[in-house]
Structure formats: structure tokens, C-alpha cells
N, C-alpha and C positions, 0 to 999 in steps of 0.2 A: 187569252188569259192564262189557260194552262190546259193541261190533254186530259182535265175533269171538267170545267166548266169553261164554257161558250156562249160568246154571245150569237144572235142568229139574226141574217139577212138575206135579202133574196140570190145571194150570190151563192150562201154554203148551207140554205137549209135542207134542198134537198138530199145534198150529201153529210149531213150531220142529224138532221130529223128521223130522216129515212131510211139508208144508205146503212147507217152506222147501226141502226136499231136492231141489224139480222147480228150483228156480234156483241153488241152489250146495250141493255135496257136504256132509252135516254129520256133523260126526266124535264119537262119543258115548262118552263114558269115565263108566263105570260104575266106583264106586270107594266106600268106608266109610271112616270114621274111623280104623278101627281093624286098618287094612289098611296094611301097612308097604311092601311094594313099591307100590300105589297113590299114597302120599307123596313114591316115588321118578319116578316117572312122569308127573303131573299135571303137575309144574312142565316137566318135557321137551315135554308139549303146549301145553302154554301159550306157551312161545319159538316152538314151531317156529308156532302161532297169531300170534302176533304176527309173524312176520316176515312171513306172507303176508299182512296187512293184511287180513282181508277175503274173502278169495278161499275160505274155508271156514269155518264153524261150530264152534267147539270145545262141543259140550254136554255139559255135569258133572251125573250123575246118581249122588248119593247111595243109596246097592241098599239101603241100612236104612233111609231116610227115605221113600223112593220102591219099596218093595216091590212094589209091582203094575205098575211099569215092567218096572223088572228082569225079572220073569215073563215080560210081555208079548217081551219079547225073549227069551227062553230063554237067559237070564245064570243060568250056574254056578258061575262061582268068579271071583273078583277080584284085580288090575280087569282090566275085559273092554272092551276096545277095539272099534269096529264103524264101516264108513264105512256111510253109507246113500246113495241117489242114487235120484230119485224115485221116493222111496215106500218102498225096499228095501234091507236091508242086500246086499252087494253083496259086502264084507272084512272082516278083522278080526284080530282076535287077544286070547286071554288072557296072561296074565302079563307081569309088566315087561318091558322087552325094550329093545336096546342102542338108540342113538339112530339109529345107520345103518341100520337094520333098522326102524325107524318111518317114516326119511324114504324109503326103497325104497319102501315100499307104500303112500302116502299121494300121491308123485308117480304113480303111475299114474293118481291121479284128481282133479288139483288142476291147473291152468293153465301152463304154464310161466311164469318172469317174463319171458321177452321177449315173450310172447302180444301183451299192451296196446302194446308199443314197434311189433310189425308192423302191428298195428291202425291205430297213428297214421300209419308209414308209410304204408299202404297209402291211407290217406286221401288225403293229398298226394300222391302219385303217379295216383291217380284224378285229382284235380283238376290235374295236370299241375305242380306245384310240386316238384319234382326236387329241389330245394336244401334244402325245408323239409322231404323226406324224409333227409335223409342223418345226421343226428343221430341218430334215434331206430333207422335200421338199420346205423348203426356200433354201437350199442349192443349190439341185438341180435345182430350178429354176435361180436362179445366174449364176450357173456355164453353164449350158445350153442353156446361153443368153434364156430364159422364153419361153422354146419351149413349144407348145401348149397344147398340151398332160397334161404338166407338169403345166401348167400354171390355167387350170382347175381343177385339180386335188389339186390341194395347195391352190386354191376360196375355195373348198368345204369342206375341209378342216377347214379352217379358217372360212368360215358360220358356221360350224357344233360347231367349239368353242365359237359362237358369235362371232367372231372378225369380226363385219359386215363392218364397216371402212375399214379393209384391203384390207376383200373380195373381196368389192366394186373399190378397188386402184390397185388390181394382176387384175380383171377381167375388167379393163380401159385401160391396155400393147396390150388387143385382139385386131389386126387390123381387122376390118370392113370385109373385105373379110375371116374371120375365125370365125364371131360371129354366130355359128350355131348355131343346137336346145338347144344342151347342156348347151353353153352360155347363152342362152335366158332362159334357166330355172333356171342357177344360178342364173341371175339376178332378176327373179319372187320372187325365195325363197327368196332374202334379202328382199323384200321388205318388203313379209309377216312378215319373223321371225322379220322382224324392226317394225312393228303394233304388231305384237303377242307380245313380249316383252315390251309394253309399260303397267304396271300394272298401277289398277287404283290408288296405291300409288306414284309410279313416275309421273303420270299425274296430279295426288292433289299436289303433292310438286315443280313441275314444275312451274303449275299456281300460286302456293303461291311465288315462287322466281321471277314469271316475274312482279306482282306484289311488289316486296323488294330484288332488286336485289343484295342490303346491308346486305341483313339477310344472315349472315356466318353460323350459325345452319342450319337454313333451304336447303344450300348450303352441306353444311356436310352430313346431313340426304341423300338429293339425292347421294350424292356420294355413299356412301353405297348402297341404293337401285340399283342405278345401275352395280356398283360390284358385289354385289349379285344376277344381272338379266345375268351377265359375259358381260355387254358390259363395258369392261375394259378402253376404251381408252376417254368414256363419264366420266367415277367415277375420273377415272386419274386426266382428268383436272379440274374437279373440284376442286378436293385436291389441283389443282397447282394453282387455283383462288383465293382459301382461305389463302394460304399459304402467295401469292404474297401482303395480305390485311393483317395477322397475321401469322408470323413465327410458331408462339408457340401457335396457337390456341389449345385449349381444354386440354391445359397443356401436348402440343406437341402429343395429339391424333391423329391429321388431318394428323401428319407428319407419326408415325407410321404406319396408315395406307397406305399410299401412301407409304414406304418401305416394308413395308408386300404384296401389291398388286403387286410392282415389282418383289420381291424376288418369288411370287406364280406364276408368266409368267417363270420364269427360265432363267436362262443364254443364251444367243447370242437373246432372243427374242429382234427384233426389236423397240417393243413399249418400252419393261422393258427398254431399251438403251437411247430411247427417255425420255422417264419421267424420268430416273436418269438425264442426262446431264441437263432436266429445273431444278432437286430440287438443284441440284450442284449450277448453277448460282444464284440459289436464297439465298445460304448458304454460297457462296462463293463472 
């Protein structure tokens, strides 16, 4: 049927019951024809089969076609659900049973779906690509309503891009009761890399703009600087300051780069999402 669900007979159970259970969990629905909650049931595993793509085995074992399975598991009455995991049923249940109450006992022994997303982070951050981690653990923090783990781990992340704004915004979710040493030293590092990062060109062009705070060059100049220090979301608005005072300043330079700076954060980035929708309104 497809490399999630199967049907089982005495030719591929032992190498799909069994066999297969030492590399991914396989979920076995014992089930007849002529079994009416079975009909109600089947198709609920099948969805919840298909959404994990893979990550488990759905096997469909007919108990009247397949008699001497059935046995072999000590199935009494239909349908009878059982997860196995090397080699052993492990859970299970008889009778239909509500959808919430399937997907309960099935996630105790299936992957989460941000599993693969820290995976790939974690690759890139191994290999020191900080940037090309950040997509797959903003994901993962989403999806895992910002579990902990995941939530430091995507700060540091985000410190290590400069994206110290963020940092600062993922490591603000930490409830009080979870802000350990870890916590407390992500928040050290921003402080510093936010003083280290202040070159004394940003600080001359700073003080020259709190003094002219009409000077659109002067304004420009920092944006740059600060793009080029990667604190992105400082250089951003400034471009959206300028822009909101001259459309077309520097004969549409200020604009370019403020699409240049988007398109270099990459697609699904949050900030790039953010500073497109202001240049939009300002265009539109």
C-alpha cells in the first residue's frame, strides 16, 4: 500500500512485525470485515499514519484471514490495537477509541516532528553555521510550544548571528522558575557582544545623529555600519527612517539596500518578513 502502512500475512509478518520493530515502532490493527467499530477505527489510523509520513508502521491484520497471527498475539476481541518496538508489544488497546486517546499513547512512542528540525540544527551549529541553523530551530521552537532545551538553544544561536534583539525576545518566553545558569549566561553574552559591537565609528555617527537627527546621510552611513557589525534589525530601521523621510533617497540606494539586507537574512526569516511588510506599506 505504501512504506507507512501494510497489510500483513504469513509471508511478510515476521519481517514487518518483527524485523522492522528494532528500527521504527509498528502499530498493528487487528481488525474483520465484519467488525463495525474496526471500520470506525482503521480509517483514524490511517490519517494519523499518514501525517507522520513514515516515522511508524501502520500494519493491517485481517484476525479471519490471518488466524494464526491473531493467536500468535493473544487477540481476543476486535479491533485490538498493539504498538510493538523491538521485537515486543510494549501497548495497546482493544475497542475503538476516541482520536485523542489514540494520539496520547502513540506519541509516547513515535518522534516528535521537531526531532528531524534539531537534528538539522544541530548539524549546522556543529559545523559552526549559526545562520543556517536558525530556520529549522525557529521552527522547532514554534512547534514545540518554546520548550526549554529548544528555546536556549535557538538564543544562542541567534547571539552567535548578532541577532541580539531576538536573543534578547526567545530568551524573555523563559519562565523565572527555568532561568538557570545557562539562561543567566546567555544573557551576560548579549550584553557584552551588545558593548563589544559598538565600534568607535557607530558611536561617532551615533552622537553626530543625536545631535541632527535630520541628517539622512548621516542616518544611512549608520545603517550600514550597523549591518556590517550584523546587528540587522538596528541598520533595518534605520533604512525604514530614511525611507519613511525620502522614498528615493540616494537615488533609491537606501532602498536597495534595505532589499539586499532582507534578501541576505533568507526566506521564512522573521525580521526579513518584518522589514518587508514596513518597505510594502511605505510603497504601497
Amino acid at each position: 500500500m505504501s512504506d507507512f502502512i501494510v497489510t500483513i500475512d504469513q509471508s511478510n509478518a515476521a519481517r514487518l512485525l518483527i524485523e522492522e520493530s528494532h528500527t521504527r515502532p509498528v502499530v498493528v490493527d487487528f481488525w474483520a470485515q465484519w467488525c463495525e467499530p474496526c471500520k470506525v477505527l482503521m480509517p483514524l489510523l490511517e490519517k494519523i499514519a499518514s501525517e507522520y509520513q513514515g516515522a511508524f508502521l501502520l500494519a493491517k491484520v485481517n484476525a479471519d484471514e490471518q488466524p494464526g497471527i491473531a493467536q500468535q498475539f493473544g487477540v481476543r476481541s476486535l479491533p485490538t490495537v498493539m504498538v510493538i518496538r523491538d521485537g515486543q508489544p510494549v501497548d495497546g488497546f482493544a475497542g475503538a477509541q476516541p482520536e485523542a486517546q489514540v494520539r496520547q499513547m502513540l506519541e509516547k512512542y513515535l518522534p516528535k516532528p521537531w526531532d528531524g528540525l534539531l537534528a538539522l540544527a544541530q548539524e549546522a551549529l556543529e559545523r559552526g553555521e549559526f545562520a543556517q541553523a536558525l530556520t529549522p530551530l525557529r521552527q522547532a521552537w514554534d512547534d514545540s510550544a518554546q520548550r526549554l532545551d529548544i528555546t536556549l538553544t535557538y538564543a544562542r544561536a541567534l547571539l552567535e548571528c548578532m541577532r541580539l534583539d531576538e536573543a534578547e525576545t526567545v530568551l524573555d518566553t523563559v519562565r523565572l522558575a527555568d532561568q538557570d545558569a545557562t539562561y543567566e549566561q546567555l544573557r551576560a553574552q548579549i550584553d557584552i557582544k551588545r558593548q563589544a559591537a559598538k565600534s568607535p565609528e557607530i558611536e561617532a555617527l551615533e552622537q553626530r545623529l543625536a545631535e541632527n537627527p535630520d541628517d539622512l546621510e548621516v542616518r544611512h552611513q549608520l545603517g550600514l555600519q550597523c549591518i556590517d557589525a550584523r546587528q540587522f534589525r538596528e541598520g533595518l530601521e534605520h533604512f525604514v527612517c530614511i525611507l519613511r523621510r525620502d522614498l528615493n533617497h540616494g537615488d533609491g540606494a537606501t532602498k536597495k539596500l534595505l532589499l539586499d539586507t532582507i534578501a541576505s537574512l533568507g526566506k521564512g526569516d522573521p525580521l526579513a518578513a518584518e522589514y518587508q511588510r514596513k518597505l510594502y506599506s511605505l510603497l504601497y
